[in-house]
C-alpha positions as CSV (number, residue, x, y, z in Angstrom):
1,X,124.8,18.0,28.0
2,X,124.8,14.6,29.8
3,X,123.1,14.8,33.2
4,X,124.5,12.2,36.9
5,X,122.1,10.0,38.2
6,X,121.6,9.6,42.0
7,X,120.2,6.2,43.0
8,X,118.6,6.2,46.6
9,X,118.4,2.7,47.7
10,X,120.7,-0.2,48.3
11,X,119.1,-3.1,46.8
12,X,119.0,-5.3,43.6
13,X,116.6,-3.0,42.2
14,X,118.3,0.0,42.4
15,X,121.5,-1.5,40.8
16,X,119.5,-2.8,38.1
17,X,118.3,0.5,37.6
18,X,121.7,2.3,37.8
19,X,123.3,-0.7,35.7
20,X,120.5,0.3,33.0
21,X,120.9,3.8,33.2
22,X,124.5,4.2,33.3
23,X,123.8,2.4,29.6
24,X,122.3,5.8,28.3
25,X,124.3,8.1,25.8
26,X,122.6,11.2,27.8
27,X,124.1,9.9,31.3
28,X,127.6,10.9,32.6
29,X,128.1,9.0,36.0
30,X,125.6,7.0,38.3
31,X,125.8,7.4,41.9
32,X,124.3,5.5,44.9
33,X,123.4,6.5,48.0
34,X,124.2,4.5,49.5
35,X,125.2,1.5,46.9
36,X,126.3,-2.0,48.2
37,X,129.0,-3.9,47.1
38,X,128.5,-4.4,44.0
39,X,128.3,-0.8,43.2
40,X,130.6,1.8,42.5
41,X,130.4,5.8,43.5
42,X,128.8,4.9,46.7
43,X,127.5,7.6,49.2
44,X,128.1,7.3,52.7
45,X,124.8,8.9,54.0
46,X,121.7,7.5,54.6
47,X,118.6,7.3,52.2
48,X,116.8,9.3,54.5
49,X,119.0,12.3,54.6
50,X,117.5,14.3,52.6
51,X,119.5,17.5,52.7
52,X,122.4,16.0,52.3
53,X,120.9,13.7,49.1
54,X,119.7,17.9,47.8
55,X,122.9,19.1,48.1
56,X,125.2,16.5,46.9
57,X,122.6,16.1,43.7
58,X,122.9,20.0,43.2
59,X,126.7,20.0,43.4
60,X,126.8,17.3,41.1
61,X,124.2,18.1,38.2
62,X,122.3,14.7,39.3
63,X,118.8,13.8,37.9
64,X,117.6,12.0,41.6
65,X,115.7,8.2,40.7
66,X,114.3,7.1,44.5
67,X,114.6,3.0,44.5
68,X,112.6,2.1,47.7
69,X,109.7,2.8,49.5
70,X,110.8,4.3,52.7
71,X,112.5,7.7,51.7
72,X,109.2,7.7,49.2
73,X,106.9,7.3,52.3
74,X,109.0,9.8,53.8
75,X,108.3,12.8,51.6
76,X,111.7,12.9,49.7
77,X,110.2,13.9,46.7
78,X,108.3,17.1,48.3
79,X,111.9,17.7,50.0
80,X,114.0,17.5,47.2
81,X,111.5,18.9,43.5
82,X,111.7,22.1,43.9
83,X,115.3,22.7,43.4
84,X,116.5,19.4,41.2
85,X,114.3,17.1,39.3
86,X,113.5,13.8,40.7
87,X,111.8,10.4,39.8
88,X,108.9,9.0,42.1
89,X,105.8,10.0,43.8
90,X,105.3,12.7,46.7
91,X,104.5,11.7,50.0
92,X,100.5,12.1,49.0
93,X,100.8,10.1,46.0
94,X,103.1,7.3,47.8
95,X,99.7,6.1,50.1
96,X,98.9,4.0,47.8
97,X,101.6,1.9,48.9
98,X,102.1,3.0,52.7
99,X,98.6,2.7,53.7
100,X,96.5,-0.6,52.8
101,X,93.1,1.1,53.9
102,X,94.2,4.3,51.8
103,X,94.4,2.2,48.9
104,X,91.4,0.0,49.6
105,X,89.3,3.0,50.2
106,X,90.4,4.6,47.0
107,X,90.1,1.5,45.1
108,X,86.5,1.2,46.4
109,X,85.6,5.0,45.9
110,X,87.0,4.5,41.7
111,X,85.7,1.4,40.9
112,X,89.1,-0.7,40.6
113,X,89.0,-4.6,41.2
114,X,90.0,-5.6,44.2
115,X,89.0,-8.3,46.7
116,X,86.5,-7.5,49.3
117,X,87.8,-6.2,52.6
118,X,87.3,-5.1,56.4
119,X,89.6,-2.3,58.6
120,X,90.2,-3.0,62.2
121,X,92.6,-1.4,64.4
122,X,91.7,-3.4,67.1
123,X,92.5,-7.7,67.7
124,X,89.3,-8.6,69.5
125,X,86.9,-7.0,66.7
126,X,89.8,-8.3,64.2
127,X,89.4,-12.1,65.9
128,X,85.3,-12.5,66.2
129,X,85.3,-11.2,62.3
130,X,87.7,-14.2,61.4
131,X,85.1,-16.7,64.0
132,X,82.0,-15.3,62.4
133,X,83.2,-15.8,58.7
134,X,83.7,-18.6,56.1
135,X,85.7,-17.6,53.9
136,X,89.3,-17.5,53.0
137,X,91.1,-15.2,54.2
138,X,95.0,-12.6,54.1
139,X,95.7,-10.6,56.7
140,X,97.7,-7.3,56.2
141,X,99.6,-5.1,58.0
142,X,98.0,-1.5,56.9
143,X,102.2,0.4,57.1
144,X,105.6,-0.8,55.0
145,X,106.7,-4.2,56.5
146,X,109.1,-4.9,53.9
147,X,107.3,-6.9,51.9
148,X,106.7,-9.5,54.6
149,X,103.3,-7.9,56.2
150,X,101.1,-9.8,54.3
151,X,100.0,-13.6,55.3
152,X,97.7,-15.5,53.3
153,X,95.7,-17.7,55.8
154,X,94.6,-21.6,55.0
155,X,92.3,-21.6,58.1
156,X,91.1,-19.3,61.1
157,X,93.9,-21.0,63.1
158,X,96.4,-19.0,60.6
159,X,94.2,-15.8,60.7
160,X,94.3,-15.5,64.6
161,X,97.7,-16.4,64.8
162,X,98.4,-13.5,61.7
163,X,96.1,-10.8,64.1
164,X,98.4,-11.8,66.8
165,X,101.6,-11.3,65.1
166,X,100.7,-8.1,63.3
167,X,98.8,-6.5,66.0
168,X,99.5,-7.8,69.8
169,X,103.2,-9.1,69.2
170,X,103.7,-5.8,67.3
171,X,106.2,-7.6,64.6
172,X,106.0,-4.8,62.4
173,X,106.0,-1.7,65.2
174,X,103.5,0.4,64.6
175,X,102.7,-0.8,60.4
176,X,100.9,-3.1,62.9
177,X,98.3,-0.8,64.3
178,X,95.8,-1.2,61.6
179,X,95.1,-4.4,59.4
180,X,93.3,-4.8,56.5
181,X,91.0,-8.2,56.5
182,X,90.6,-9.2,52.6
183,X,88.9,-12.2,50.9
184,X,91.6,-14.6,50.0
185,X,91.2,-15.0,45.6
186,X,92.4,-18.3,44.1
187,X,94.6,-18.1,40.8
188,X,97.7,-16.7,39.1
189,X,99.7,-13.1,40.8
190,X,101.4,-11.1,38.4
191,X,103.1,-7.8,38.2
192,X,102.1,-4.9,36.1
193,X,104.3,-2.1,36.1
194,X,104.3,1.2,34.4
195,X,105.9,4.8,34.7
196,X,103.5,7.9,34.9
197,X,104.3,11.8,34.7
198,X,100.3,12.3,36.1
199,X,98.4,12.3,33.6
200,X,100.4,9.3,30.7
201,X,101.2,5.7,31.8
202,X,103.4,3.9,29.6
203,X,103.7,0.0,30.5
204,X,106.6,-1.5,30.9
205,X,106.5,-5.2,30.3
206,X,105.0,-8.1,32.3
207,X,106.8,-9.7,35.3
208,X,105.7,-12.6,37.8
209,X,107.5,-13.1,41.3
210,X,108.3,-15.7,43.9
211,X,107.3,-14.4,47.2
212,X,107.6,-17.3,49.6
213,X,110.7,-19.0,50.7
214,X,110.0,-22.3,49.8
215,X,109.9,-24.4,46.6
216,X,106.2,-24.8,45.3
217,X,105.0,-21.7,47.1
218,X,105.2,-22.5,50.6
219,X,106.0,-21.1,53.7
220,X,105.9,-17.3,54.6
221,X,106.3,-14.4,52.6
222,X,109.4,-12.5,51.5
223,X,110.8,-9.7,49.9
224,X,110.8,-12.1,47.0
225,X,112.7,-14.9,46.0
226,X,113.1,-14.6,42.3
227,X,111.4,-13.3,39.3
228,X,110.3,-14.2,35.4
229,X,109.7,-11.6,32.6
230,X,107.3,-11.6,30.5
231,X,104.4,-13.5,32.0
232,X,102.7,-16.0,29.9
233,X,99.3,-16.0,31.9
234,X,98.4,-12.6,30.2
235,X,97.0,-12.3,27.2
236,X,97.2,-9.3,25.2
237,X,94.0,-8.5,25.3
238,X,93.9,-8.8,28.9
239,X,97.0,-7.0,29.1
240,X,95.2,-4.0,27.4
241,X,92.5,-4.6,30.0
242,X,94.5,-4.0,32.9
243,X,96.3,-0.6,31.7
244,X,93.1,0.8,30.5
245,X,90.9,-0.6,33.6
246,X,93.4,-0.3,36.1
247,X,96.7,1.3,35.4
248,X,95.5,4.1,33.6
249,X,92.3,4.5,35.4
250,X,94.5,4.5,39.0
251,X,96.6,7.3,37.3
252,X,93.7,9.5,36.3
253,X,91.7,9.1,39.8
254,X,94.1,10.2,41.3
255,X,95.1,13.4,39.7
256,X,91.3,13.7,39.9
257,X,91.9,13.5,43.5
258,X,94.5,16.4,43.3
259,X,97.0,14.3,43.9
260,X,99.4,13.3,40.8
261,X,101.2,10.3,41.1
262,X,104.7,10.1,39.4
263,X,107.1,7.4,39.5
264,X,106.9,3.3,38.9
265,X,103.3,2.3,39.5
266,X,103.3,-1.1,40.6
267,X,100.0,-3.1,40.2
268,X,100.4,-6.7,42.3
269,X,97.3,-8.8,40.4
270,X,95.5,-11.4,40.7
271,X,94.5,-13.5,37.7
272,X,91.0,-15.1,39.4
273,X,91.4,-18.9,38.6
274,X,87.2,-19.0,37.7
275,X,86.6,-15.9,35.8
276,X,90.2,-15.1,34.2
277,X,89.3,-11.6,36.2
278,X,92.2,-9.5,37.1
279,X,92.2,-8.3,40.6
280,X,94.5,-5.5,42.8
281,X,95.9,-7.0,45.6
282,X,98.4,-4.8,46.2
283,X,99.9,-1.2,45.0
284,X,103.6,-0.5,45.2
285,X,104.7,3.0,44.2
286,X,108.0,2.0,43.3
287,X,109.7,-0.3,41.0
288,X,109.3,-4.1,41.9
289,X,112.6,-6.3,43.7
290,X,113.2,-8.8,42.3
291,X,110.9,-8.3,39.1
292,X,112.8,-5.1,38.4
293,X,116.2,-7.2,37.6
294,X,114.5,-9.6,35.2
295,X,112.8,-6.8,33.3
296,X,116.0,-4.4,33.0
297,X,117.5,-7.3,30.8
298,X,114.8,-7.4,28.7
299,X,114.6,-3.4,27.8
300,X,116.2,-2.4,25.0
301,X,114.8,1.3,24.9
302,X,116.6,4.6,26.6
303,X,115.3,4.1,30.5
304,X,116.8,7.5,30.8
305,X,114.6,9.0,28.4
306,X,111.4,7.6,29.9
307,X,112.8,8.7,33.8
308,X,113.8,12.6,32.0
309,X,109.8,12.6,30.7
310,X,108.2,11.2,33.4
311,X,109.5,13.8,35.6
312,X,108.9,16.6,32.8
313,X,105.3,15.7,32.1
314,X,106.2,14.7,28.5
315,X,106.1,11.2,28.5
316,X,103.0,11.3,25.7
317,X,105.8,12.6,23.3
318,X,107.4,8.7,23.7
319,X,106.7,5.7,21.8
320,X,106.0,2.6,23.8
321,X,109.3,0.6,25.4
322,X,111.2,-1.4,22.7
323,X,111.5,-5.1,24.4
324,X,113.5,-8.3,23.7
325,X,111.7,-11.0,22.4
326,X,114.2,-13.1,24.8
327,X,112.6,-14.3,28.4
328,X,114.5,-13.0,31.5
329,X,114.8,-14.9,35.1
330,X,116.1,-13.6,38.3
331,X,117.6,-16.3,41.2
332,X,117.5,-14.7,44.4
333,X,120.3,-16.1,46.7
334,X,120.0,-15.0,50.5
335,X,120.9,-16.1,53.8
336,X,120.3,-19.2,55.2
337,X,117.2,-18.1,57.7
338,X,116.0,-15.5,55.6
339,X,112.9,-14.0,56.2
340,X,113.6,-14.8,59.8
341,X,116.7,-14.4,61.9
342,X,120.3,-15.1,59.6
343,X,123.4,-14.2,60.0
344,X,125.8,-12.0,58.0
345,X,129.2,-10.9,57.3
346,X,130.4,-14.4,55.2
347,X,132.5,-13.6,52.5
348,X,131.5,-14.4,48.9
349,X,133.2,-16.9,46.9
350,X,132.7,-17.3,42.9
351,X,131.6,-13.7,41.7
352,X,135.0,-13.5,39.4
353,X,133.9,-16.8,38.2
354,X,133.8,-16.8,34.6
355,X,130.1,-15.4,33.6
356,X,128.8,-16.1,29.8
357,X,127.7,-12.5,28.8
358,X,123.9,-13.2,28.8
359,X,124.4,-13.2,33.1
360,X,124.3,-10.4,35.2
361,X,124.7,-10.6,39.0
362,X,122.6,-7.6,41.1
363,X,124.1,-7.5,44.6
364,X,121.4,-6.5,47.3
365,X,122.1,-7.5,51.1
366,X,126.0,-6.7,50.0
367,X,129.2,-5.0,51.5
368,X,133.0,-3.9,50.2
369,X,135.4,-4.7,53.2
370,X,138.1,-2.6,53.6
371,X,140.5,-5.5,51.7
372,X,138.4,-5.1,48.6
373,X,136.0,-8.7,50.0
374,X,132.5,-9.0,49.2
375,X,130.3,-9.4,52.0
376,X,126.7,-10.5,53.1
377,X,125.3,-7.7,54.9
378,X,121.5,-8.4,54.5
379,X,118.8,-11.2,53.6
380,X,118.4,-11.2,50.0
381,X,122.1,-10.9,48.9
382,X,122.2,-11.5,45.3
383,X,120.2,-11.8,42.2
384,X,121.8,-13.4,39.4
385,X,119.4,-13.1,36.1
386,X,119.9,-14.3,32.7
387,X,118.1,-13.5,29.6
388,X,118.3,-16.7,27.0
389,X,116.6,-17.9,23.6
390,X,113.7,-19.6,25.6
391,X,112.8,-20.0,29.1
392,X,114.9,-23.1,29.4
393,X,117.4,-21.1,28.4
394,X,117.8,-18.5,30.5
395,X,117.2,-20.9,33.9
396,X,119.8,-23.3,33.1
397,X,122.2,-20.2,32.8
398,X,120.6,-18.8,35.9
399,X,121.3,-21.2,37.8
400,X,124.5,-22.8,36.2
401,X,125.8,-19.2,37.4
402,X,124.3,-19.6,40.6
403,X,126.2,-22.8,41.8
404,X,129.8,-21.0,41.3
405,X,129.1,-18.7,44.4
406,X,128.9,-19.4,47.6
407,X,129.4,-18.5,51.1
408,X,129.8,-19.2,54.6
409,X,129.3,-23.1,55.8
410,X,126.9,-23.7,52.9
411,X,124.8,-20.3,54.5
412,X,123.6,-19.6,51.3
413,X,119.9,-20.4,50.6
414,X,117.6,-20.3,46.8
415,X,114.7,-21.5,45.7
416,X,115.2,-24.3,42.8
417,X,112.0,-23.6,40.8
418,X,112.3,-19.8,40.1
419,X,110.6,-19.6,36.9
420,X,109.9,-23.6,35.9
421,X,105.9,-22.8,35.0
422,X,106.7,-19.6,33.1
């Protein structure tokens, strides 16, 4: 019997997911809740409406796969498991990603790489640690900020200002309360990704993305503004490293802790430029935006079969994910302004432009008018990926795709380098 899928989330990640799911033989009808406008069977509630999320996915025979981090954070998975099956880590588990000093203190207690790193909850103690020290330094928000809590410091001048804005200034509310002071590491980031049921992890392949705004890796952070799959800086045998030193050994530890994790487990790394070491800089318990687009174009296995198992505790019973051999990159378009103040509500031009069938355009910050228009309704608003023959490939499609939309007075904004050093 084919089973519905309920996507909670509104993002480019979640309709990559339901655009790869709704691909399966075993699945009926994807719904979102609450979609954008590029989906279809869009619920009007709220991710965090959780009874209303139960009842509708009873009613409808729906297998529930939680996109972001908030409802995750929020304990949806406790709410909703013991009456329908559903895909992501409890409210325990989901730490990892909602507290810094949880997962630095974990990290430390198992023996997982990760740079060195002090807790303050308050500024002054935060400020004379960043006087009294030589070394480079990031500055994190300990709570969810979106993806935008984190700033990587080139002096003290940047630190102080970082302890101001995270901690007096309150930009992130209370995510602010606590930061995490870590040693800033020089080399290569990359994303590892796998799913777990608690005790299996199966990888899922390599990813790198573009967190700042700018071209060349400058200016502040984002939710990310564009993505490349696979990564090249990984070599298989330190690819084997990091799922057996890292993935699965995060996995184990913490059903050792009595607490199981299941769901995407997202390993942010960093490839140390001296020793080739891979380091954690970051957990997320949740599938990566934008990496997530580039790497559903590349799976050519059954992600419906590897959800079903994950949630059964069966994923052992699976071979590993079948993957093209052809590269994938993600464009993120957004508002001009993004990550700072930008407006919204311009009407999209270009997306019934004639696409090549190698193209596929993720809406994010999107919105259906009541005349059937496509609006910007957030920061990131699109991410149009292509999978090609070569790297070259699949960014000259990108971004050939790329220039036939646009919006507003020349609002929108992209980074022209999204995947050059792949």
């Amino acid at each position: 019997m084919k089973k519905n899928i309920l996507i909670v989330g509104s993002g480019g990640r979640e309709h990559a997911l339901g655009w790869k799911l709704s691909k399966s033989q075993s699945v009926s009808t994807v719904y979102y809740c609450p979609g954008n406008g590029g989906t279809i069977n869009n619920l009007s509630f709220s991710i965090n409406d959780f009874s209303k999320i139960k009842s509708f996915a009873i009613k409808n025979n729906c297998i529930v796969v939680v996109g972001p981090e908030e409802p995750l954070t929020k304990g949806i998975v406790n709410e909703l498991s013991d009456s329908i099956s559903v895909f992501g880590p409890t409210m325990e588990a989901a730490q990892l990603e909602s507290s810094k000093s949880f997962a630095k203190h974990f990290m430390k207690e198992h023996n997982i790489s990760s740079p060195e790193y002090n807790i303050f909850s308050e500024p002054e103690k935060a400020k004379d640690f960043v006087y009294n020290t030589n070394k480079s330094l990031v500055i994190k928000a300990d709570g969810l900020a979106a993806g935008k809590g984190v700033v990587v410091c080139d002096n003290k001048e940047d630190a102080l200002n970082a302890i101001d804005s995270i901690m007096i200034r309150k930009n992130f509310g209370n995510s602010g309360n606590i930061i995490v002071i870590e040693e800033r590491l020089f080399g290569k980031e990359v994303s590892v990704i796998g799913l777990s049921d608690g005790d299996t992890i199966i990888p899922m392949a390599t990813a790198q993305d573009h967190k700042r705004i700018y071209e060349n890796d400058k200016g502040p952070n984002t939710g990310g503004m564009g993505s490349f799959s696979p990564s090249k800086i990984i070599s298989n045998n330190l690819f084997n490293d990091i799922i057996d030193k890292i993935m699965k050994k995060t996995i184990h530890s913490m059903k050792k802790n009595n607490n199981p994790f299941v769901g995407f487990l997202y390993a942010g790394l960093m490839i140390e430029k001296d020793t080739q070491k891979p380091y954690v800089l970051e957990y997320n318990v949740r599938m990566g935006d934008p990496e997530c687009q580039s790497i559903m174009m590349r799976m050519n296995s059954d992600l419906y079969d590897y959800i079903k198992c994950s949630i059964s505790g069966t994923l052992d019973t699976l071979p590993p994910i079948s993957w093209s051999e052809n590269p994938a990159v993600c464009v993120v378009m957004a508002e001009k302004g993004y990550p700072s103040k930008h407006a919204n509500g311009n009407v999209i031009h270009g997306l019934n432009s004639h696409f090549p069938p190698n193209i596929k355009i993720f809406h994010a910050g999107t919105i259906r008018d009541n005349n059937n228009k496509i609006l910007t309704s957030g920061g990131r608003v699109l991410g149009v990926t292509a999978i090609g023959r070569d790297f070259d490939k699949a960014r000259s499609d990108a971004y050939d795709s790329v220039r036939k939309i646009h919006w507003g007075k020349d609002n929108q904004y992209y980074r022209k380098d999204i995947g050059l050093n792949a």
